[in-house]
Each structure stands twice: as structure tokens, then as C-alpha cells.
N, C-alpha and C positions, 0 to 999 in steps of 0.2 A: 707610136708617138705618144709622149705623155703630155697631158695639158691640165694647166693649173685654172680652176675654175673660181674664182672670190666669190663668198659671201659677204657682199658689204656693210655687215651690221656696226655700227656707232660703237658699240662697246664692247663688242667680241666678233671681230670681222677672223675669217678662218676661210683655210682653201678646202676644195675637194679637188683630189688630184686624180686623173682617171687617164688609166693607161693598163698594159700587159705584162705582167710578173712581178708588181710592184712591194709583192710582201715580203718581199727577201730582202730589198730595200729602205725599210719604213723608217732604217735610223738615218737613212740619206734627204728622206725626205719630208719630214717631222720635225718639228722645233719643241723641243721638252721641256718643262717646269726644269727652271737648273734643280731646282732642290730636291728633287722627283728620286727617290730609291728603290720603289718597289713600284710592279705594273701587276693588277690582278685581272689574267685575261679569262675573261669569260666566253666559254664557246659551250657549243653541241659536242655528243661524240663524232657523230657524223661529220660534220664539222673539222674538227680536231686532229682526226684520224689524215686527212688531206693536206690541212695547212698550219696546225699548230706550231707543228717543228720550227717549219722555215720562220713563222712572225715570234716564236720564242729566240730563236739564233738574232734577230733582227735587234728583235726588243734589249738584248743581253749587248748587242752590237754597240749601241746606246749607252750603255750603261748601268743597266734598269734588272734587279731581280725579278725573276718573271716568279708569279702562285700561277698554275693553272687550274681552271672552278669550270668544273662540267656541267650541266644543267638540263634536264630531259629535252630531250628532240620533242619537234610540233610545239603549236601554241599552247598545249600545257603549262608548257615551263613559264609561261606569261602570267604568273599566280601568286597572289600572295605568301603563300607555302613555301614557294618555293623561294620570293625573296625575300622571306623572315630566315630563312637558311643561310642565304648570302650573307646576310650583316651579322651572322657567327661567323662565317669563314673569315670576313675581315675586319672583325674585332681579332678574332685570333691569330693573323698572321705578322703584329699590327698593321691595318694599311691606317696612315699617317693621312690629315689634309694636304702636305705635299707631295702623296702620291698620285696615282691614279688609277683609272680604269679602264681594258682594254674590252671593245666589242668584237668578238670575231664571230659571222654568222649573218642570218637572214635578219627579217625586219624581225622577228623574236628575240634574238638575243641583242639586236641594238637597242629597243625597245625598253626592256627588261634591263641589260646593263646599265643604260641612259639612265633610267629611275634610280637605280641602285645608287649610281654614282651622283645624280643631283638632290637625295639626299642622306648620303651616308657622310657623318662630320659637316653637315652642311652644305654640301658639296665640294665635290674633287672632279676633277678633269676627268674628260672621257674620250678618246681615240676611236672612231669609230672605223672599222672594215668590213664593211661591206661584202658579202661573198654570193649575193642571187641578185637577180633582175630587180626584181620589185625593193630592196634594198638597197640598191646603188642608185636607182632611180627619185627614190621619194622618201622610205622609211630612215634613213642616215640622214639624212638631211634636214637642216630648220628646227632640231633641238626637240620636237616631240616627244616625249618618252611615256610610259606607262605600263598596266597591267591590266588584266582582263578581270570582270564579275561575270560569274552568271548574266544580268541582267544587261549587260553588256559592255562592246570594247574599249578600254581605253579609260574607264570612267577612271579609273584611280592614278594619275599619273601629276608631270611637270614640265615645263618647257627649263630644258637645260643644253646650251648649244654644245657643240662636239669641240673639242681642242683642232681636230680637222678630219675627214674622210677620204679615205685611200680607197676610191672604186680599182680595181685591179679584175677587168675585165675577162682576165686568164682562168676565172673561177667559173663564169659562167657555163665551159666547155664541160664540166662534170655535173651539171645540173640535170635531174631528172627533165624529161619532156613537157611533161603537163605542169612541172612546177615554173619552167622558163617562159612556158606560152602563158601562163595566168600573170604572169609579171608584166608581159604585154597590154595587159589591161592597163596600166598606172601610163604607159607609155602613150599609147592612144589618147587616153582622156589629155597628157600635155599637149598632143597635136589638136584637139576639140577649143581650149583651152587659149593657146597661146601659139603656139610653132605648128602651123600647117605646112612646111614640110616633111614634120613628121607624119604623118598621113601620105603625102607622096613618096616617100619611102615604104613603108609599109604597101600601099599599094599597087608600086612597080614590084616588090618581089615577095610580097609573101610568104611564098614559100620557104626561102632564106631568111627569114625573119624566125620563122618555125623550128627553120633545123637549127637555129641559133650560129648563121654564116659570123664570124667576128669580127668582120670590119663595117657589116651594119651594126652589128650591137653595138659595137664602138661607138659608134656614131649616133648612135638613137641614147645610147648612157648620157654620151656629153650634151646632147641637145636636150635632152627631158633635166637633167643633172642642171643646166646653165637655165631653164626655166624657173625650175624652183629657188633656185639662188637667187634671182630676180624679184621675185615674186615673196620670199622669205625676207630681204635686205628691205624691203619696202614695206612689211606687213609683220613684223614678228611675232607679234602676239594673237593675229588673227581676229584683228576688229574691224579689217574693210577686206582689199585685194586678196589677201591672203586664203580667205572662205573660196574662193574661186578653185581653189586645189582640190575643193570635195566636189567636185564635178561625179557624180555615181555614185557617192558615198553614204547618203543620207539612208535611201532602200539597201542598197546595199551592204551596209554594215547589222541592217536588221535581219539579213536575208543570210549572213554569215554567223550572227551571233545564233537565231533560230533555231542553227542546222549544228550547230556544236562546233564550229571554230574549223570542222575537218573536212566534212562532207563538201564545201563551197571553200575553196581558198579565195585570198581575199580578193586578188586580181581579177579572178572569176567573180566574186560579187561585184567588183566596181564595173565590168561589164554588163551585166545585168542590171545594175542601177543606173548607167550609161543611159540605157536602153527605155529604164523608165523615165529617167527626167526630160529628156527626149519628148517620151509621148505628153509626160505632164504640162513640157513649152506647148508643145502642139496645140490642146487641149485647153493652154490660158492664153492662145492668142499671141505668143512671147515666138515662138519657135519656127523656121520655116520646115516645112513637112520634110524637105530633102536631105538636111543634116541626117533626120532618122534613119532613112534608107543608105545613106553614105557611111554609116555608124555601123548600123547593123549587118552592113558587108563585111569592113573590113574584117570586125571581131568573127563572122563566120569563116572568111577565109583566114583567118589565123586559129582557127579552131577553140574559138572563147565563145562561153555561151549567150544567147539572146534571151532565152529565155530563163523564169525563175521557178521554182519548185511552190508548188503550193501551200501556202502557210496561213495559221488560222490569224484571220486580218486583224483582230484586237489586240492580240500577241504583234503584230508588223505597226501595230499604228503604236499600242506600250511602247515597244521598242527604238522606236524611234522617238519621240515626245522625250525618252532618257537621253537621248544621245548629248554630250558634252556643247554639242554645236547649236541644240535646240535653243530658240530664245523667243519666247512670247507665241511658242507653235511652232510648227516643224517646218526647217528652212530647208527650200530647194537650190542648187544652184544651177540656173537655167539659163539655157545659151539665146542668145537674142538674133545670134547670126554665127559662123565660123569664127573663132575666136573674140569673140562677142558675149561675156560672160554677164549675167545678171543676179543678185540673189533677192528671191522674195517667199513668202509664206502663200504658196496656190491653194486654192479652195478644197476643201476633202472629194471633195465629189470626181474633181477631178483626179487626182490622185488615188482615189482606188480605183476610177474609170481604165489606168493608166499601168498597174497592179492586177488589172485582170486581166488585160490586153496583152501582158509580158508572162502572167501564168498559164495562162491559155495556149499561149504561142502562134 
């Protein structure tokens, strides 16, 4: 079944559509810049190799000469380097402000094309497809774009919304194992968050959640997918409700930047961050004890990790103090109860208290 999910933003409301086989489709299901001639679809090889064909046949279906623009596998590609390369490819092809650009690929290459296209001519439209968990979940969605420093993720980026997102759930089935279960992490913190049935799901089968069964996934896409819709149409810019979405993400973006983008995927860090904003509620008196132990299950029986690698703590507290979302000191977003979100700036003390507890294990 495919089902069309609204974004209902004021000035660029757009669907995500989520269903099975959908990219062979995209011209049936896309409404395109009339004036639109060329599509420059950005993918992986890996990537590429699986689904290019069919969304180039698609895109061509449409009407649209396709460029296809390869770009290194892993967060690499998330680089300056690499996108001062891109804005050669489409000076030279010309891509025009009436065209656009296509994201085919994990939260990497939405990320990365996103930026590319909000501001290459000032921006041009972006088609985002989604093709892993953790991208059809959160990273395609709500216009986030950017690129990676050293110093860490995200810092150089723009909010530019998608023309729409085509989750096509049919992808998930070729996903490496450890890459689909760390996508789970983004999935969980929506059930923490907002939808506690997602949490009942997950913990009637776990298992099938793991082996990546497709009519949960289905099902955990469209309910985590209709979350952030909600959550994004209400907050776009991320100056109230919207912060709610970094539920793990504060530690845990320090705990991925730390380790080199590779070592910690990211899903895996927001469970580990999970885990510490958890103890930090605990610890300010915000949290009741139980969520912790309800958290820390399920992520073990989905084989996400609880605990974090040991990192030297002036490097985790730098790290975080940069983060994009830091403001007047480093914000937590703490749960007050099962979908009971709060954010505030907790005390240090207790926040390394909280960082030792999750290193230690």
C-alpha cells in the first residue's frame, strides 16, 4: 500500500510517499517544475549499481535529462571537497535554476545533495529518495542539509525543504544488517519522543525488526516518517518543538564526530546518547528511573549499543559546546515522562556523572 504522508509547511507543504517499488514510478508520483530540463542525480556507487537505472528510466519518463554524479561511499563524501566538485559538474552541464536535483542514497547523499542544491544559483529544487532506514526515517525529511568539519557534524549546512520524498521501502531489503539495525536507533528515540506504539512494536518482535521483516518496517517508516512531518510543519526552523527530534543526539553526535564518522554510525550514536540523556533526566530530577531500563532493553534486544567508547572528556564537552544546537551551553533534550519531552541546559556535574555511567557500562 502506498500512503501519501503531508508536510504542512505554509510555504512549501510537500508529501513523503512511502510504499514498495516506488522508484520505477517517480514520474507517476512527482509533480515537477514545468520548466524543469535537466535532473542531476546524485548517488553512491553502491548505491547506483542497485537503483540508478530504474530512477534514471523514471526520471527520463518525466521528461527530464538525467547527469548522473557519483560521489564517495560513507560520510566522507559529506566534505567540502567534495562539494566544491559538484558545483563544477553543474556549472558544466549547465544545470539552470529551473532544474534540479536528485538525491538517491542514505542520510549522506540527502544531506550533501540538499546543501548542494540549496545553494547552488541560489537554490534549485531537490527530490529526495531515500534508500536506508535512517533516511527514510528522519535524514530526507524537514529540509536539513549540510556537511561535515572535523570539528564536527553538520556545522556547515542550510535548511532547504525537499520538492518531496519517495521513502520506497523495497530498498531496505538489500541493506547491510548492522547498517538497518543502527537506523533503529532514529526509530526508537520517535517512539521515546512522540508514538509509543512504536516501542510496542518493536517490543512484541524484535527480532523481526532486526532481520528487517517488511511489513514492520513499513510500518515503523510511516509512523516515525508521520512524526517528523508533524513535528517539522509545527517547528521548521527549530526554535521550540522541533529540538525534541535531538532526543540522543547532543552525546551522541560528539561520540560519532570523536570516533571519525565510521567507527560509531550514527543511529548507534543516538542510542548511546539515548542512554545518556536518560541518566542526565534521572540525575536532574526530570526523568523517571523506568524509561531508562525500558530504553536500554529494547536497544539491546535490537542489538544497538548502550554503551559508549571512552573518550577524552574535554574533547566530548569541546564537542559538543560546537554543536549547531548549542545555545548559552549545552542543551539536553530530556524526557519528563514517555513522550514527555523537555529541553534544558543540566548541570556538568551531572552530565559527566551520566558519560561515565554509559562509558563504564
Amino acid at each position: 500500500m502506498t500512503e501519501r504522508i503531508r508536510v504542512g509547511l505554509a510555504d512549501h507543504p510537500y508529501d513523503i510517499v512511502v510504499g514498495r517499488d516506488l522508484l520505477r514510478r517517480i514520474h507517476e508520483l512527482v509533480e515537477f517544475p514545468i520548466k524543469a530540463r535537466t535532473a542531476a542525480l546524485v548517488t553512491q556507487p553502491a548505491i547506483a549499481g542497485l537503483y540508478a537505472d530504474a530512477v534514471e528510466g523514471s526520471l527520463r519518463n518525466a521528461g527530464l535529462e538525467v547527469v548522473r554524479v557519483e560521489v564517495p561511499d560513507g560520510e566522507v563524501a559529506k566534505d567540502l571537497q567534495v562539494l566544491a566538485g559538484l558545483y563544477t559538474t553543474l556549472a558544466r552541464i549547465p544545470l539552470t535554476r529551473q532544474d534540479l536535483v536528485v538525491a538517491l542514497g542514505g542520510g549522506v547523499v540527502g544531506d550533501l545533495a540538499g546543501f548542494l542544491a540549496a545553494t547552488w544559483n541560489r537554490g534549485v529544487p531537490v527530490l529526495q529518495l531515500p534508500t536506508t532506514l535512517l533516511a527514510q526515517v528522519d535524514a530526507s525529511i524537514g529540509g536539513k542539509t549540510g556537511v561535515n568539519l572535523a570539528e564536527g557534524k553538520n556545522l556547515v549546512g542550510a535548511f532547504h525543504q525537499p520538492l518531496a520524498v519517495i521513502a520506497d521501502v523495497a530498498t531496505l531489503a538489500t541493506l547491510p544488517d548492522r547498517e538497518r539495525i543502527a537506523g533503529l536507533g532514529e526509530v526508537v528515540k520517535y517512539g521515546f519522543i512522540r508514538d509509543s506504539r512504536i516501542l510496542d512494536l518493536l517490543e512484541s518482535d524484535p527480532a523481526a525488526a532486526k532481520r528487517g521483516d517488511p511489513d514492520l518496517l513499513e510500518e515503523l517508516v510511516r509512523r516515525s516518517a508521520a512524526v517528523k512531518a508533524s513535528v517539522v510543519a509545527a517547528d521548521e526552523r527549530e526554535t521550540g518543538e522541533r529540538a525534541h527530534l535531538n532526543l540522543g543526539h547532543t552525546h551522541g553526535h560528539a561520540v560519532e564526530a570523536l570516533t571519525g564518522y565510521t567507527a560509531v554510525l550514527h543511529g548507534e550514536a543516538v542510542a548511546i546518547g539515548m542512554c545518556t540523556a536518560l541518566r542526565v533526566g534521572i540525575l536532574e530530577g526530570i526523568t523517571p528511573p523506568d524509561l531508562l531500563g525500558r530504553c536500554e532493553a529494547i536497544l539491546t534486544e535490537l542489538g544497538l549499543p548502550t554503551t559508549a567508547p571512552q573518550l577524552d572528556r574535554d574533547d566530548v564537552w569541546a564537542t559538543m559546546a560546537r554543536d549547531k544546537k548549542a545555545d548559552a551551553g549545552v542543551r539536553f533534550v530530556l524526557l519528563e515522562g514517555l513522550c514527555r519531552c523537555t529541553v534544558t541546559t543540566p548541570d556538568r556535574a551531572n552530565v559527566d556523572r551520566a558519560i561515565d555511567e554509559v562509558e563504564a557500562g
